[in-house]
Each structure stands twice: as C-alpha cells, then as structure tokens.
N, C-alpha and C positions, 0 to 999 in steps of 0.2 A: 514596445518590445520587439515588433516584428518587422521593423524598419531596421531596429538596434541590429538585431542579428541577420539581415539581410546586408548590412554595411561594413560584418564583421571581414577581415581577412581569412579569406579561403587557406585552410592547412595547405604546407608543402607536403609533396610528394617529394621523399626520399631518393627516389629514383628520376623523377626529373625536376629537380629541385631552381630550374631555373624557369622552369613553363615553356620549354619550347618545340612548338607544334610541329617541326620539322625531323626531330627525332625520333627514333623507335625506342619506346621505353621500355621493350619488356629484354632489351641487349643489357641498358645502362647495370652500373653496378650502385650499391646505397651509399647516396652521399654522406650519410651520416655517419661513415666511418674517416670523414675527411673534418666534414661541421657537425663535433657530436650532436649541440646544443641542437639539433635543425629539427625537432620531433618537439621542442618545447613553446609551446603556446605565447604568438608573438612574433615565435621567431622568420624573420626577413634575412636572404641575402646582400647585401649591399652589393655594390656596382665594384667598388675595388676591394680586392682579398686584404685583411689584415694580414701581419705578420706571421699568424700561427696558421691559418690557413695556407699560406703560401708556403712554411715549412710543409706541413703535411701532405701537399700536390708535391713538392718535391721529392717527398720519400718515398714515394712512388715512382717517381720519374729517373730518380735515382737508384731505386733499384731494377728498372728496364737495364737502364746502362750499366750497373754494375754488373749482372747474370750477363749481359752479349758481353761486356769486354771479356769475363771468365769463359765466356763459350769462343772466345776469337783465341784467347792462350792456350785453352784446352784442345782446341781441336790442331790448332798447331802442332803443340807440343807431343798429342797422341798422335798425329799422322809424323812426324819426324820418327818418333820412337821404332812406328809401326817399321815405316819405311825401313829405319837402319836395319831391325833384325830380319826383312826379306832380305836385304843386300847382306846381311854376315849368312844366313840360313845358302842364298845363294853360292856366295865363298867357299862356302865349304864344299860343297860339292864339286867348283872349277878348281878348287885346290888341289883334291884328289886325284887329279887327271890332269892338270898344269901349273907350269909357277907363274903365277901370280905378277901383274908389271906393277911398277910404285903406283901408277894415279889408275889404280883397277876401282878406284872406289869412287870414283867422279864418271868414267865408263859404266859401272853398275848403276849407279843411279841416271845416268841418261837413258841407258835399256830400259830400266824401271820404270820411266814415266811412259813408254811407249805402251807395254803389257797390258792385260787386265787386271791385274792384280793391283795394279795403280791405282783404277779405276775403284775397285772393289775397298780397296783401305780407305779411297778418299771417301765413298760414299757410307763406314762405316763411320769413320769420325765426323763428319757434318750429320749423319745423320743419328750416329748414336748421342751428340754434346745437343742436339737441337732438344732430341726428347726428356735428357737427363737438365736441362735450362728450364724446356716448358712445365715440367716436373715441380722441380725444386722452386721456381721460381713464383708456379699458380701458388704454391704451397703461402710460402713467403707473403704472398700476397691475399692471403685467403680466397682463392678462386679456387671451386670446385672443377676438375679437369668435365665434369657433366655438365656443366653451365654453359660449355663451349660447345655442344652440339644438342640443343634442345628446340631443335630444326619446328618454324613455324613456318603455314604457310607455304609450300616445297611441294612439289608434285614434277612428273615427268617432263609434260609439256614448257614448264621454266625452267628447266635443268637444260635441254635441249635450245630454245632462245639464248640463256646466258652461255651457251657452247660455243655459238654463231656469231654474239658480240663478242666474245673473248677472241675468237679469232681473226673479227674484222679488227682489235684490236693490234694483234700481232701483226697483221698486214701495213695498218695506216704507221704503226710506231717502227717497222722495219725500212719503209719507206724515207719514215724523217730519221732517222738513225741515217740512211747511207746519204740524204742533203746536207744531216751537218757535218759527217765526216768529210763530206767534198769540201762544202766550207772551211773546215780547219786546213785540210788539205792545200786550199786555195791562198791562204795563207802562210805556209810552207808548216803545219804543225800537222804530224802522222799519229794518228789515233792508235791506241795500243785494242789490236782486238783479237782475241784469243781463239784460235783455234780449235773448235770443238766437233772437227771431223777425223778425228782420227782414228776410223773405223774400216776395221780391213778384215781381221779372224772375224769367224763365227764367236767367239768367246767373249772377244771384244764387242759386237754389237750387238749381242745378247746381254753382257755386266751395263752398259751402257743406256739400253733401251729398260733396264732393271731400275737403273738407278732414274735417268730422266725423267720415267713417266710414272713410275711408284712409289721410289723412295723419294726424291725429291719435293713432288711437291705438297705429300703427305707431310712429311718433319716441318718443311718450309713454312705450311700456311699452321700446323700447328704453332709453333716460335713463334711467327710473324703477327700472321692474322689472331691469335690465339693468343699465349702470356703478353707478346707486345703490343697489338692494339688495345684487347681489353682494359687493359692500365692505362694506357695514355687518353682511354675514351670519358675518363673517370670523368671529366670535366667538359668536353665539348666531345660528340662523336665527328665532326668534322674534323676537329684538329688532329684527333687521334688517327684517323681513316689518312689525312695529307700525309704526317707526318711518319707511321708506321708503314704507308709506300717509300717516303722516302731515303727511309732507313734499306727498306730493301732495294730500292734502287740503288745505293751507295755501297750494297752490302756485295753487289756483284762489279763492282771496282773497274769497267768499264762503261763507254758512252753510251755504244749499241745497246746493252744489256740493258742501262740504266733508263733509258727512254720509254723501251718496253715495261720495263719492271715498275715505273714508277708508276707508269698512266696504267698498267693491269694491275697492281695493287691498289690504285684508285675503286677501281671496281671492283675489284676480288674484299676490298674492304667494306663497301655498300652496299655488297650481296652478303657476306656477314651481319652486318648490324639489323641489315632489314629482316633477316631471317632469323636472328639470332642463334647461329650456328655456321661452324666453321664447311658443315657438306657441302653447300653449293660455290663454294670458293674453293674446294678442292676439284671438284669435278670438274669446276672451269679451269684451273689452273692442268688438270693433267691434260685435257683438249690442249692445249695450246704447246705444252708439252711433246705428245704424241706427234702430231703434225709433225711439229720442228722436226722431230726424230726421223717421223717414213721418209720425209723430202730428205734428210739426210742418206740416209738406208739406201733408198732409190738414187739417188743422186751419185752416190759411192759406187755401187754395184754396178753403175752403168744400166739401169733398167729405164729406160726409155719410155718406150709402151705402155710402163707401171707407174712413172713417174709424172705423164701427161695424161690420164685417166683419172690420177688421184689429186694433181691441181686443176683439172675440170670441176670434179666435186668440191673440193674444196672453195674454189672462186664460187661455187654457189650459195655456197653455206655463208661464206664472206658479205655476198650482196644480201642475202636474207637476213644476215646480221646487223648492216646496214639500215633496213626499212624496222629491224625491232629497237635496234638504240633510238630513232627515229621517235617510233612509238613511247618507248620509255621516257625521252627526253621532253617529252612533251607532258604526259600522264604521270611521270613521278617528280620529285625533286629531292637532287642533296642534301643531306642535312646543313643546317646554316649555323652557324655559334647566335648567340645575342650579347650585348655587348658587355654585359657580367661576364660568360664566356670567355671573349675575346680579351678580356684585363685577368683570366686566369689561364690564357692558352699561351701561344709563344712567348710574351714576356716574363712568365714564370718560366717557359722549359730551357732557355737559353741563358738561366741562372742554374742550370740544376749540374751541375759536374759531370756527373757521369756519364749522361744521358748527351750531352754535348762531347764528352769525351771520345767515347763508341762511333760516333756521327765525324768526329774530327778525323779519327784513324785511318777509316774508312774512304775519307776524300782524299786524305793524305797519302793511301797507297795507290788507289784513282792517278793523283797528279805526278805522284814517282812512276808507274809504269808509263805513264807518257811521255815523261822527261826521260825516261829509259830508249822508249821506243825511236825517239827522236836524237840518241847521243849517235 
C-alpha cells in the first residue's frame, strides 16, 4: 500500500499547473479557470493544448486586444473631441475682437499643440481610457484590481537597487537607440523621433512634469503591467512578461522609445511577478521618468551648474546599478516557459485576432511615421 501511494501522481497546483520551478506562484492566476477538469483526480497536462484549451487562452488573449484596440479609438476619438471644443471655446473669443481668416482652424490647432493645455487633454485621455481599460477589463477578466498590488517581499533598500538598474537601463538603451538610428541613417533611412522638449512657460513644465512622472507611469504600468501582463501571464510568465514589453514598446510608435520601453518593460515585468504587485514597477518606472524630465528641465532652462551636478549623481547611481544587475544576474533567474508552456505561448497568441490586431496597428503607425519622416 505504501509503495502504491508513494508512486501515486502528485495533485496539480492550480496556480502552477505546469511545475515550473522558475516561477513565482503566488503572481500566477488559477488555471482551472482555462482546464476546468485540472482539480479532478488524474488529471495531467498534456505537452499540446487541445482545441478547447486553445480557444479558452485565446479568450483571454483576445480580450487584451479587444479592451487596447477600444482604448486606441477611445482615446483618439476623446482627445480629437476634446481638442476641437478648445479650438471653438478659443474662436469665440478671437471672434469677438477679429474676423476670423478661412484656414483659422488649421492655425488654431497648430497653436494648440504648442500650449499646456495640449498637454493637459492629452494626458487626460491616455490616462483617464488607461484606467476606464484597466477597470473594465480586470472585471471582464475576473481579476480583483487588489490582486495587482499584494506587494510581497518589498522593503526600501529594493526599491532603491531597482531605481539604480532602471536607470542604468535608461542609459545603456539610450545609447543603442542613437547606434541604430545612425545605422538607419547610414543607410539613407531617417528615424521619426518625436520631440518631447517643448518646454518653455512655467505652466508648460509644470503640466508636463505632472504628467511624465505621475500620471504616466501610474495609468501606464496599471494597463500594462497590470490588466495586460496578468492575462497574458495566465500560461507562461515569461511569455507574458516578453510580450506585454512588447506591446509597450510598439505602443510608443517610435525606435528610441521602443528600445527603452521594451528592455524596461522587461524588468519592470519581473519586478511584478517576483513581488507580485504592480509598486515596485511603478517606482522604478517614475525614477526613470523624473530623470528624463530634470535633464530636460535643466537642459531647457540653460542651467548648467544644475545640470552637471545632477549627471554627476546620477552617473553614480548608474554604475551602482551596474554592480546590482550584476548581482541580480547572477543570484536570480528569469522565469523560463517549459515546453507545455512554449506549445501554449506564441503559437496560440499569433492565432488570437485581436491580440495580434492591437500589435499590428501599432507597428503599422511605427512604419508610416517613418515613411513619413523620410517623404
């Protein structure tokens, strides 16, 4: 008898339902809302997903992409809305006081993008459609928005390390951002890169500094790191961790941006799962954030003296950042699929519509602004 049941198969765990020692299980979500049967006495994974398995990863997957493509129309649609009644709000008042020339409303909207208030719209619709997404979509997906910040493990001295790698991050991916642009360059092909110093009032780098270092990357890693890795992690947290960077890499439609975003979504995704909560991905995401912003700040203003005082500190925090990814690289490891995993990670998400739809748009306005750049 006691051979019998020492020979027995060990139950799955619901939450890592594939046994893989590389994960953090207490992120994972219950598989058993994918393979009901997985709680029934017997029951084994196989190595390839059946057909009903494979619909129900995609319904998932599917609905990532469905909630971003409604958050790519909605935020459009609401900053165009927004936009036109500051430009008629504005009219009326130049009206009162002058006539009006025929193309006043191609002139208004060029002023417009200059203001704060530009700034201020834009950052209401990204960041009011991120949280009405993240919302609606946990829902959808039965994730409790407290699931997402049930911070384990987390104390100050890690928040601080992962500050130092987030920014030696920003540094090494700033670097290869301007080698491949030379490369294209080198080539005769000019990379579209968006100008985001346009910072002159007080008002302006005040909505700006509002927006880059709080709103942003608050709404950001909620959507990102938050309703879209959780889903996609449902199956592999590798896959979900790759692929939910590089959604946000795509999501900022340039090279530069896309290099940085994708290799710190890397890690801003591994500092999630390992914690299981979205705080330490936020606080590294506003470090790198901020930075970007003072060297802007400083850089605008002409503050010299301010400016090479605050890249002294910072190049240290950089090399200290240096010897802890070091450290880390060595003492931790990424999560790894196993090969059940890998027969339900990309070749199921590259069947899933939606979920490749959102990813296609996104490259697609990527390759049009470049082919822009370059007419």
């Amino acid at each position: 008898m006691n051979e019998q049941a020492n020979t027995e198969t060990p139950a799955i765990n619901p939450k890592n339902p594939f046994r893989n020692e590389t994960e953090f299980t207490d992120y994972n979500s219950d598989y058993g809302e994918i393979v009901p049967q997985i709680r029934m006495e017997g029951c084994q994974i196989p190595l390839f997903p059946n057909r009903r398995e494979k619909s129900r990863i995609r319904r998932y997957e599917n609905i990532v992409g469905g909630f971003l493509l409604g958050h790519l129309a909605l935020m459009n649609l609401l900053f165009l809305i927004l936009g036109e009644i500051f430009i008629w709000l504005v009219s009326l008042s130049d009206g009162a006081i002058m006539e009006l020339p025929e193309n006043y409303h191609s002139l208004a909207w060029e002023y417009f993008t200059g203001t704060s208030s530009y700034t201020a719209i834009m950052m209401l619709c990204i960041a009011g459609c991120s949280i009405l997404v993240t919302y609606f979509g946990c829902r959808a997906t039965k994730i409790p928005i407290s699931n997402l910040f049930q911070t384990k493990d987390f104390n100050f001295r890690l928040a601080l390390s992962y500050i130092m790698i987030a920014l030696l991050i920003q540094t090494v991916t700033a670097w290869l951002a301007i080698g491949i642009e030379e490369l294209m360059e080198g080539v005769g092909i000019a990379s579209y890169d968006p100008d985001l110093s346009d910072m002159h009032d007080v008002k302006s780098i005040m909505m700006d500094f509002i927006y880059g270092v709080i709103v942003a990357p608050i709404t950001e890693e909620l959507l990102v790191r938050g309703f879209v890795m959780k889903n996609l992690c449902r199956v592999s947290q590798r896959f979900g961790i790759i692929m939910s960077a590089f959604f946000f890499g795509v999501w900022h439609e340039n090279i530069p941006q896309f290099v940085l975003a994708f290799t710190a979504g890397c890690f801003f995704g591994y500092l999630t799962v390992k914690h299981n909560s979205l705080i330490p991905s936020i606080i590294a995401h506003i470090s790198v954030n901020l930075c970007a912003t003072i060297f802007d700040i400083l850089d605008t203003k002409h503050l010299d003296t301010a400016y090479d005082a605050f890249n002294i500190l910072y190049t240290m925090m950089v090399l200290a950042g240096a010897v802890l990814l070091i450290k880390m690289l060595i003492t931790e490891r990424f999560p790894r699929s196993t090969p059940e995993q890998a027969e339900r990670g990309v070749r199921v998400a590259v069947t899933s519509p939606l979920l490749m739809g959102v990813l296609l748009c996104h490259i697609g306005s990527m390759v049009f602004l470049i082919m822009e750049e370059n007419m």
